[in-house]
C-alpha positions, 0 to 999 in steps of 0.5 A: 252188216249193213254199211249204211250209217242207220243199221236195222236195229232188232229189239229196242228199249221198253217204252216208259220203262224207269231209269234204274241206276246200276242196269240199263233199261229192259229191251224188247223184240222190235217185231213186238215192242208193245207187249209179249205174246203168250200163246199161239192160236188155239193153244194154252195148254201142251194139250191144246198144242197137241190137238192143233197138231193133230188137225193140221196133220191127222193121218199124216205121218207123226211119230217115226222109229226104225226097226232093229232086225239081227242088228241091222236098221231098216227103213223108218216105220211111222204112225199118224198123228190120228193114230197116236192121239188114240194111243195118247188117251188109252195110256192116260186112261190106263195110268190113271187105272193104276192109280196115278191121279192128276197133278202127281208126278210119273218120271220119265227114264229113257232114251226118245222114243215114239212111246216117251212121246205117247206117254209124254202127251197123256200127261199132258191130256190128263194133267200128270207131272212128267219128271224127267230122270237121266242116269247121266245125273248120277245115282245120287241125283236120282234118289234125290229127284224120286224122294223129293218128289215122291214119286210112286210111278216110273216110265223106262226102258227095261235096261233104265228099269233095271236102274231104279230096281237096283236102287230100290232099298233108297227109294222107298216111294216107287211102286211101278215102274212101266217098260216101254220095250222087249224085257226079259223074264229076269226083271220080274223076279227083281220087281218080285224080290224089291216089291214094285210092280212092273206093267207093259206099256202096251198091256197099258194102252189096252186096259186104258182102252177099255172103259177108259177113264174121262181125263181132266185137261190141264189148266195154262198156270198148271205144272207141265214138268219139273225138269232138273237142272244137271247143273255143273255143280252140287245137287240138281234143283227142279225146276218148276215149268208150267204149260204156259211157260211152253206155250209162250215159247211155242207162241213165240216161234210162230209168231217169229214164223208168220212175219218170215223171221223164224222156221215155220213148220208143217206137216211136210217137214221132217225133224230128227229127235235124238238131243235129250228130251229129258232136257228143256232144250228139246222139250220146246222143240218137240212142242212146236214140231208138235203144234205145227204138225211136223213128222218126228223121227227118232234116232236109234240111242246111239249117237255114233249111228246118228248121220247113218239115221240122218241119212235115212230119214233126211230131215228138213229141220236138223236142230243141234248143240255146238259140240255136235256142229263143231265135229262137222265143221272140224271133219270138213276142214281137215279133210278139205287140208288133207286133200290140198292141191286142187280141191283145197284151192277150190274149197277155198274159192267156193267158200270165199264167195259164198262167205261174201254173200252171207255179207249181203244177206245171201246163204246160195250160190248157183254154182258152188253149191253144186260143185262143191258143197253138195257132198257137204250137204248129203252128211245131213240127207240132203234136205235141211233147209232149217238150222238151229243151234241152243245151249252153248255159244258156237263160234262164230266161223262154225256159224258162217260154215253151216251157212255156206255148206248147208245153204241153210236159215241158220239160227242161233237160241239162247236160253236156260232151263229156268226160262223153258228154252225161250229167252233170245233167238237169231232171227231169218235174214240175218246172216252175221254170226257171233251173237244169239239175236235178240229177245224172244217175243215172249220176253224182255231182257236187261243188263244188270251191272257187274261191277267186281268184273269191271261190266256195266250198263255204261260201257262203251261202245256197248252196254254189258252186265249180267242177262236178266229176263222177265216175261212168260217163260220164266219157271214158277219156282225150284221145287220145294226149294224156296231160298234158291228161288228167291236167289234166282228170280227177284221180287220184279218177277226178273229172272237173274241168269249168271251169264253175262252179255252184251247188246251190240249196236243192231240190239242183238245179244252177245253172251261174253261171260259167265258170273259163277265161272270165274275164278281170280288167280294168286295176282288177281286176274280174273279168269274166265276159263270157257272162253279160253277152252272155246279157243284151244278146242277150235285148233284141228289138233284139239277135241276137248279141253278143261282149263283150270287154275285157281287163287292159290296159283299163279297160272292156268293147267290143262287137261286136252284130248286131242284129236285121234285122227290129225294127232297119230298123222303128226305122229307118223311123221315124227317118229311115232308110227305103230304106236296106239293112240294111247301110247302117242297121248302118253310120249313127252314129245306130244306133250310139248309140241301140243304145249307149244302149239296151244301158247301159240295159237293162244297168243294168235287169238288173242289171249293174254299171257296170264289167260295161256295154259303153263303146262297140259295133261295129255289124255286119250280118253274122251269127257262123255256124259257117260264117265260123269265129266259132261251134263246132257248137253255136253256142257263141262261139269267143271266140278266133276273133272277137277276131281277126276284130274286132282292128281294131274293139276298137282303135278303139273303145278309141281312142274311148273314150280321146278 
């Protein structure tokens, strides 16, 4: 932060806009005041992006997977963007061969691949739906998205194919299915036994090829996905993007990229796709990689193999959740502790200078980042010049830490589904942390007041309430859910978020809350039980953690997972060696120094007594998006672990009341 009395201030009020008691006045990107951009050149469609893709890279390398031998990964394998845009118009001519029309819908069910972004990009050239489907939702989930959007053809990987197939007596629409990989011949006799067709992607391409079938280009106000919101509660709502609403983001970013504010891809970087592109998080990453011309690889499916295909593939752009970059930032600082000594005091030197130039605007320095943070920087190959993080608050000290390993722009997104990943973003230059930048180009933003949680545009010194956004990202509509829809987007065309921010004295946003989850406690206090997990997960001993309390009770459980690693070499030195990381998470002993050390390091981070946990439950096991306890972007469903832990709230309720 500047010490001058005049701080550079990022967005700024809407000109002329009206004084509407109960919110403040909307704020726009200072860059932008006049009026906000909607695409970038040469592109109004997902389409048209992929062709400006196309002509700045053409036989320059786009879509990257590795081959799996005996089990062993080799090195990358690549094809041109050229080449793909050949393979493009084959599959949307052969899906349209099959009996796919223009604007009906064709689910997505895999992991990233290069053939998920073939077929992704012939949707987009002849105006298909894409319906992403992920088996993370639940079964119950993907019956509801295929019978509600009808869908008759499905493109998965043998293994989700099989999914859909077992499924089949609930999902009387579906007709084919398309596997992208190697199946075995068991699969035809359960597509013969439910009476779905199932068509090899690559016999596909090849009937596409031949004739091919002219495409109908989409239009910018046409549907560019209907991507489901996993939500952390109830059945999951489709929400209805259009191409435009992608192109303005893409818009966005490139406008942000030409004044030296935001990454500016071209065809000599390289991004690694593994974050969900069933997810609009990805999803508009992927678009702008693919406007600029960017080389995509793709991770192998298992994230326990990322760093070994970071390593391989050394990208210059590495775009990430919270969740992830804290297990870096975590590992780095225990390993630093462990060593002590020497290399703990140099660590700390080094980071100490460095942490002062991100004050002055500075992320290198000639010395440390040689001696100390390069062994940092090869974890993510070496390369990374661009950081991104999206979908979740990260705290601030991870923030200052990729920052000084990485010698990296480090930037920080801030959006939702409903807006296609496009509401606010961190901006080149500005290196303090705690805040997600102000609007995007393509959006204004306002503070609506919450006035039964004490926030309101008044405040002082800094205006807070619920983010409401208006401009070009925001979706059409939930599908078929017309009641939802008006909750969310009001008649000024304002979509309403449910998270609560607040603008800081540069005009940046500062996300400090959450409306929907909020419980009161038996006195009435309100909780906010992210804020508090945020802090207990930043502790070296804990991984996860889910608060919960609610208005019957007068304090605040915990479920926590502790760290493997620090845990069983606390428990080493107490008395606890050659037990199994299950047994140590069962010993009372654990349980206690753990509760000890959470009220603790609570009370040090400023929680109030009424927001510390009064009692824990000590699990080995990990909340994964695979037992059904995280969404896919590793978001808590809040709803899904209070059932999994009922019994253990109750009797750590039942202890406290002894």
């Amino acid at each position: 932060m500047s010490g001058s009395s005049q701080k550079h201030q990022y967005s700024v009020e809407v000109a002329g806009a009206p004084d509407i008691p109960g919110e403040g006045k909307p704020r726009r990107n200072a860059l932008s005041p006049d009026k906000l951009i909607s695409y970038p050149d040469g592109a109004t469609s997902l389409y048209e992006n992929f062709l400006c893709g196309v002509k700045k890279a053409g036989d320059g390398n786009f879509l990257g997977h590795r081959e799996i031998v005996n089990g062993v990964a080799g090195p990358y394998v690549w094809e041109s963007y050229n080449t793909v845009q050949t393979r493009v118009a084959n599959i949307g001519s052969g899906l349209r061969k099959l009996g796919l029309n223009p604007k009906e819908p064709l689910g997505f069910f895999s992991i990233n691949t290069p053939e998920y972004v073939i077929a992704l990009l012939a949707c987009y050239q002849y105006n298909f739906i894409p319906v992403p489907l992920y088996d993370t939702l639940g079964a119950d989930a993907i019956e509801y998205i295929v019978n509600q959007t009808e869908m008759k053809y499905c493109f998965a990987t043998s293994n989700k194919g099989r999914v859909l197939l077992d499924m089949k007596e609930s999902l009387p629409t579906l007709q084919t299915i398309i596997i992208s990989d190697d199946y075995d011949p068991e699969l035809n006799d359960l597509t013969n036994a439910s009476n779905v067709r199932i068509s090899k992607f690559t016999d596909l391409e090849k009937n596409g090829s031949v004739e091919p079938v002219e495409a109908e280009n989409p239009k910018p106000d046409d549907i560019a996905s209907i991507c489901y919101t996993s939500g952390t509660t109830g059945t999951p709502k489709g929400v209805v993007l259009t191409h435009k609403n992608f192109m303005a983001v893409v818009g966005s970013i490139q406008y942000l990229a030409d004044r030296g504010k935001m990454f500016n891809g071209t065809p000599n970087d390289v991004h690694i796709s593994y974050l969900p592109l069933a997810h609009v998080f990805e999803l508009a990453n992927m678009s702008y990689m693919i406007y600029a011309g960017v080389s995509v690889g793709f991770y192998q499916g298992d994230t326990l193999k990322l760093l070994d295909d970071i390593a391989e593939l050394k990208p210059t752009v590495f775009i990430s959740v919270p969740r992830l970059l804290n297990r870096v930032y975590d590992k780095v600082m225990a390993g630093v502790k462990v060593k002590g000594g020497i290399a703990q005091w140099t660590f700390n030197a080094a980071y100490n200078a460095k942490k002062d130039g991100l004050n002055h605007g500075s992320v290198d320095h000639w010395m440390w980042d040689r001696l100390v943070f390069a062994p940092i920087r090869a974890r993510l190959g070496g390369r990374v010049k661009y950081m991104l993080s999206g979908s979740a608050p990260i705290a601030p000290d991870v923030m200052d830490f990729l920052r000084i390993a990485f010698s990296a722009d480090v930037y920080e997104g801030y959006a939702q589904t409903e807006n296609a990943a496009g509401l606010t973003v961190s901006l080149g230059g500005d290196t303090a942390s705690g805040h997600v930048g102000p609007p995007q180009v393509c959006s204004e933003v306002k503070l609506v007041d919450v006035p039964e949680m004490n926030y309101t545009s008044q405040d002082k010194p800094y205006p807070r309430g619920e983010i409401c956004v208006r401009g070009h990202t925001i979706f059409r509509e939930y599908y078929k859910l017309p009641d939802k829809t008006a909750e969310t987007i009001d008649k000024d065309g304002w979509c309403h978020t449910g998270d609560i921010g607040l603008w800081d004295d540069q005009g940046r946003l500062v996300i400090i809350d959450r409306l929907k989850n909020i419980f009161k406690l038996a006195q009435g206090e309100y909780i906010a039980p992210e804020k508090i997990e945020n802090i207990y997960c930043k502790h070296e001993l804990v991984l996860q953690a889910f608060v919960h309390g609610d208005s019957l009770q007068a304090s605040l459980v915990g479920v926590i997972v502790p760290d493997e690693e620090i845990l069983m070499k606390w428990a080493e030195q107490n008395g606890l060696g050659g037990k199994s990381f299950e047994e140590v998470c069962k010993d009372p002993k654990v349980k206690n120094h753990l509760l000890q050390t959470l009220i603790k390091y609570g009370r040090a981070n400023d929680l109030k007594g009424f927001e510390c946990v009064k009692n824990i439950y000590v699990t080995h096991e990990q909340f994964t998006v695979e037992n059904d306890l995280l969404t896919p972007t590793f978001k808590l469903k809040r709803h899904q672990a209070k059932i999994r832990f009922q019994k253990e709230i109750q009797e750590m309720y039942a202890e406290i009341s002894q």
